[in-house]
N, C-alpha and C positions, 0 to 999 in steps of 0.2 A: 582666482579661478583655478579648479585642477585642472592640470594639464594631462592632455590626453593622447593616448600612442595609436596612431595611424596604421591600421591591419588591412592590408590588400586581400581580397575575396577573389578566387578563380571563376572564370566567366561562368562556368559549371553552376555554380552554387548561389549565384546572384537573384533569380529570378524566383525562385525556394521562400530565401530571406526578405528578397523583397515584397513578397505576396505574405509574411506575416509569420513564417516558419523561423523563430528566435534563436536557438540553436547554432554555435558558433561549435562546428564540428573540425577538426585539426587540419585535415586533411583537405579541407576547405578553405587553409589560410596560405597566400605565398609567403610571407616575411616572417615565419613563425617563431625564427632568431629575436625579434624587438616583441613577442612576449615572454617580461622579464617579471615585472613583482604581479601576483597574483590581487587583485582587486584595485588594480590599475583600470582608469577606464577605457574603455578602447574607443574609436573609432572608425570604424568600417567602411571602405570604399572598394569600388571593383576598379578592374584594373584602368580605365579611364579618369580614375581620382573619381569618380560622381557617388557622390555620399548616398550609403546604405540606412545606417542606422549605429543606434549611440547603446552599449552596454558596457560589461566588467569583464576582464579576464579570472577565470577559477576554473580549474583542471579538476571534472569527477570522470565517473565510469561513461556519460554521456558525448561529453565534448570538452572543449576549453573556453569555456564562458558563454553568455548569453546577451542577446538584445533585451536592450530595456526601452528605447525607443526609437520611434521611426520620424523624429523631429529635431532636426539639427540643433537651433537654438535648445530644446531644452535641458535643464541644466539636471545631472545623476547628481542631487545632494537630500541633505534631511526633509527639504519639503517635500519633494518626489517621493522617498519613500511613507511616508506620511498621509500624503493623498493616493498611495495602491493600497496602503493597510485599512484606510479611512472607507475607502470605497469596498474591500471585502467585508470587513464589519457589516459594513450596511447590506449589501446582497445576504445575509444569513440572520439579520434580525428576527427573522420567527425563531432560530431554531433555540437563542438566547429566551425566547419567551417559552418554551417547551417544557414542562415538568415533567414528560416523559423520557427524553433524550437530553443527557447532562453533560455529552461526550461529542462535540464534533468538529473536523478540520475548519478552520477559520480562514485562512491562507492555504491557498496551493498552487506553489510555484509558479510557472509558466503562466498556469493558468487565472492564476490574480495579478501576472502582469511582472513579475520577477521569479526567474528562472533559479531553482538552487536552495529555494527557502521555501520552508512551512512553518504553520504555528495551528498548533491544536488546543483545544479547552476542554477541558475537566473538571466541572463541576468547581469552577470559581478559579482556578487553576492555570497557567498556559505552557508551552511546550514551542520553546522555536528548535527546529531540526536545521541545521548547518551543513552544506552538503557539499561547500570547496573551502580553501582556506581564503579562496577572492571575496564570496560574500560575508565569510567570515568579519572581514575586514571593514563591513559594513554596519557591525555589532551594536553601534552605539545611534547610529539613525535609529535602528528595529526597534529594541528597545527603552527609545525615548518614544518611538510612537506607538508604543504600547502602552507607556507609562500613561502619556499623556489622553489616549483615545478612549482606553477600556476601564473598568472598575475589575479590581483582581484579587487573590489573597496573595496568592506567589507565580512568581516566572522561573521557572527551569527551562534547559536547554539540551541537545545532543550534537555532538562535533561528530559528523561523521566524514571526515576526513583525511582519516589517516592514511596512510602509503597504501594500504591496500585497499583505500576504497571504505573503510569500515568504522564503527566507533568507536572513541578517543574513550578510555576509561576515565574519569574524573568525579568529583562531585557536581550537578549538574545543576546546585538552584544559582537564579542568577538576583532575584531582588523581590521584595513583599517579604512575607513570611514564610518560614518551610514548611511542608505539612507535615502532615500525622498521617502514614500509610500504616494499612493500604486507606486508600482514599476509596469510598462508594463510590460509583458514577451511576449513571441508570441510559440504559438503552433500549426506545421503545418498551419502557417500563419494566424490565430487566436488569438488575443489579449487576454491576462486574468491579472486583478489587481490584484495583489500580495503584503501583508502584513508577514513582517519577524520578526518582534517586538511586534507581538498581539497574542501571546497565541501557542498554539501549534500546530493549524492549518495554513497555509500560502494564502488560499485561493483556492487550487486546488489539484486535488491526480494524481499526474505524470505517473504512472503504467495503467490510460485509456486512454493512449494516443492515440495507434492505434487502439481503441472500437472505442472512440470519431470519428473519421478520416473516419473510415469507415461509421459510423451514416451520418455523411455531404455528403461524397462522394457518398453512394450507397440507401440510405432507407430514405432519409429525404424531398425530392422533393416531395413538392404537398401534405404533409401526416400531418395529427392531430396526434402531441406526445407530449404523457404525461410522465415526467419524476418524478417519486416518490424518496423519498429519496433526493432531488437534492440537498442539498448542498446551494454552491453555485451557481448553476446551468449552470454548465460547459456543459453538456449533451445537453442541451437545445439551448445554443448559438452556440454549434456546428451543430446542427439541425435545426435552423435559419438562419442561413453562407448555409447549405445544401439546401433553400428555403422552409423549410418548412411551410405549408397553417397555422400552430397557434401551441404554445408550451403552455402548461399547467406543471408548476414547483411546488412539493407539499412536502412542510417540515414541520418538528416541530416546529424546531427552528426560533427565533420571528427574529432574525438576518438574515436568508436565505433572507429576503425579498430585504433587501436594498443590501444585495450584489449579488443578481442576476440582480437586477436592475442595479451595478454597471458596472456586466460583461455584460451585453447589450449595456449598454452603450460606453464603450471601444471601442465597436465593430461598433458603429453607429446605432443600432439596436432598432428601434424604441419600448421600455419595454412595454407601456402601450395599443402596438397590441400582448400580450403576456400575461398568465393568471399566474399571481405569487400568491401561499396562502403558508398562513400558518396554518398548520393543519394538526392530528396525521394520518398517509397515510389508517389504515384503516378504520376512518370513511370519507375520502375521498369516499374511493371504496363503501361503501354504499352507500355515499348521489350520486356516479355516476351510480349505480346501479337505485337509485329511481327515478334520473334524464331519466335514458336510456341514457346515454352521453355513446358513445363506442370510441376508439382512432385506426388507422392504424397502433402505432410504440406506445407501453406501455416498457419505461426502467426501471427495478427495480433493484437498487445497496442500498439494505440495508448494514448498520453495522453490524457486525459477531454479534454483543451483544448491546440493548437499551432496554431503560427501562423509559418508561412514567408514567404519574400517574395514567392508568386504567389497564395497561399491561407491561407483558415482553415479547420481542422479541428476541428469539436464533438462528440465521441460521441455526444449527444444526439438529435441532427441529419443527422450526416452517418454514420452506422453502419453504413445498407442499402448508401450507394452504396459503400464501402469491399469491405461485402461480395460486392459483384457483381463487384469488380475481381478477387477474390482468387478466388471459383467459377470466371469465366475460364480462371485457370491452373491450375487443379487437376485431375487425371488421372480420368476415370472411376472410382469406387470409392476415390479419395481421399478425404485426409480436411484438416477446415480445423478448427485449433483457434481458436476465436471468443472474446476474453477483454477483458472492460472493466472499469476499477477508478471508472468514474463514480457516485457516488452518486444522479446526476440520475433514473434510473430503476431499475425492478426487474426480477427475472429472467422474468416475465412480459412486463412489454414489449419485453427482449433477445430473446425467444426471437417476438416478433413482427418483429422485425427480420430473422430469420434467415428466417422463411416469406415476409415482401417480397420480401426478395433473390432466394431461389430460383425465387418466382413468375414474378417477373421477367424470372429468366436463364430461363426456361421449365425448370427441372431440378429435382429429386427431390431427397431428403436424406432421412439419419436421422439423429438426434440420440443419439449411443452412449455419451456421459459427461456430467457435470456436477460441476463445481466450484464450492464459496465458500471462503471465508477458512479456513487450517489452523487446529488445536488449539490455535494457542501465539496466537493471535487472536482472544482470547475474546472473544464479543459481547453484547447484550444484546438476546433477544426484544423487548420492548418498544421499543425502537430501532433499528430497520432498515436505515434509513441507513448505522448503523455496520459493517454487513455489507455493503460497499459490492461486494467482489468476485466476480466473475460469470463464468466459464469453461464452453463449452460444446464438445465435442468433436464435430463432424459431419460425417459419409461423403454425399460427393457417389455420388445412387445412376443417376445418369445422365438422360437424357431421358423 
């Protein structure tokens, strides 16, 4: 039997944990000296000795390990995790029966019952994300219940656990075959090339699925959208599929270029009736300012945290003034889809953000959808955090 090290809980943080909040935050621990090897399992009692609940020690940006259960007796080994990966499978069976959607999270952390791990599919494909070196340490359960559960062509992986928090560079397959990128995937019948061997991106973020869907389906006809931050400009292709009159895609990165180009093309989609740059998004909004260029459908999904070489950008912090850039150019009776993936706040103070801005710009709004994390993103009420994503769809309603 592994042996297990004994973490004392401060009286503070007992009733949190006990109500089902997993989350083993640092500053919540007394004896924080006797965590020593990462993927150790802990123990957790408050300060009475009366048993909390049983998980791993692994230090990320969140905390320093999580609960994995609230049942003394049961034991953290290969069957355990075997039956949380057993039982997510099972909760997403249709989306495996889907010939529309060939891309979706399978596992999600907390929310399937282990904190720190994901595993995503791609089109025959899987993707486990590593996100301490504790669960790391767990490498060989996951991947025999992978082996054993799923029908696959190959397993890749991402360690994102390096000192700063980020990903390990390596070669990432771990077992099956390797593929042949880019790999098709199809989303809500939408093609996107897909890279599982090139860094820590794969080429698309699976969590806008149903933003995306709705962009095509309801607000894209006929309309100039301009999509900042884009990526790889998934936003854009699905607002092109939606017919939209010209997409304008505006990134940093020198790389966005050719891979929006490449999801265009996947899709048949004629790239060069489509405005691709590259360049930092807020001297875009100047130079479209000076222009007078305005848009129907302005989408902003910045990174929780970037950092250029004239600025730094925090969602936190800097969210209003983004959005006053983007009211600017937005057409009377447009609309600005407003989306942050920061855990730093809630959708209550998001949507404080958006009454600043408009205050501000002296202009009117209404707020006509809202978005958090799809189905295949399961969360846990009790942890909020974990439901980090925030999508707010808002009609500039003029002066």
């Amino acid at each position: 039997m592994v042996k297990e090290t004994i973490i004392k809980i401060k009286a503070k943080y007992v009733n949190k944990m006990r109500s089902g909040n997993p989350i083993v935050l640092k500053e919540a621990v007394m004896n924080v000296n006797d965590l020593q090897k990462e993927g150790a399992i802990i123990k957790l009692v408050d300060e009475k000795n009366q048993f909390i609940g049983k998980g791993y020690y692994g230090r990320q940006n969140k905390g320093v390990g999580w609960i994995l259960t609230y049942t003394e007796a049961e034991t953290i080994d290969k069957q355990f995790f075997k039956k949380k990966i057993d039982a997510a499978i099972k909760k997403r069976e249709h989306f495996y029966k889907s010939e529309e959607t060939t891309a979706f999270r399978v596992f999600n952390g907390e929310g399937d019952g282990i904190g720190g791990l994901t595993i995503e599919y791609f089109n025959g494909y899987y993707v486990i994300n590593w996100y301490s070196e504790g669960i790391y340490e767990f490498k060989e359960y996951v991947i025999e219940a992978i082996t054993e559960s799923m029908n696959f062509k190959g397993v890749y992986q991402k360690k994102r656990f390096a000192a700063d928090g980020k990903y390990m560079e390596e070669d990432d397959f771990v077992a099956g075959e390797r593929g042949e990128f880019p790999l098709i995937v199809k989303e809500n019948g939408v093609n996107f090339a897909i890279y599982l061997n090139d860094g820590a991106m794969v080429g698309v973020f699976l969590d806008q699925r149903d933003v995306r869907k709705t962009i095509r389906d309801k607000y894209a006809k006929g309309k100039t959208v301009l999509n900042t931050f884009s990526y790889t400009g998934a936003f854009s292709v699905f607002a092109a599929a939606g017919g939209a009159a010209k997409t304008t895609s505006v990134d940093l990165a020198n790389r966005s270029k050719s891979k929006t180009i490449e999801q265009f093309s996947v899709n048949g989609i004629d790239h060069e009736a489509q405005n691709i740059i590259v360049e930092d998004v807020f001297n875009y909004f100047k130079y479209a300012v000076r222009k007078e260029l305005k848009f129907d459908l302005v989408i902003l999904d910045p990174p929780s945290f970037a950092r250029s070489k004239k600025m730094t950008f925090s969602a936190a912090k800097d969210y209003p003034k983004l959005l006053k850039e983007a009211i600017a150019i937005t057409e009377d009776n447009g609309v600005v889809v407003a989306s942050t993936n920061s855990a730093a706040f809630d959708m209550k103070k998001f949507k404080s953000f958006i009454r600043v801005a408009f205050q501000e710009m002296n202009e009117s709004y209404k707020i006509i959808e809202e978005f958090s994390l799809p189905e295949d993103f399961r969360t846990l009420k009790e942890f909020e955090e974990g439901n980090y994503l925030k999508v707010l769809f808002i009609k500039k309603t003029g002066k």
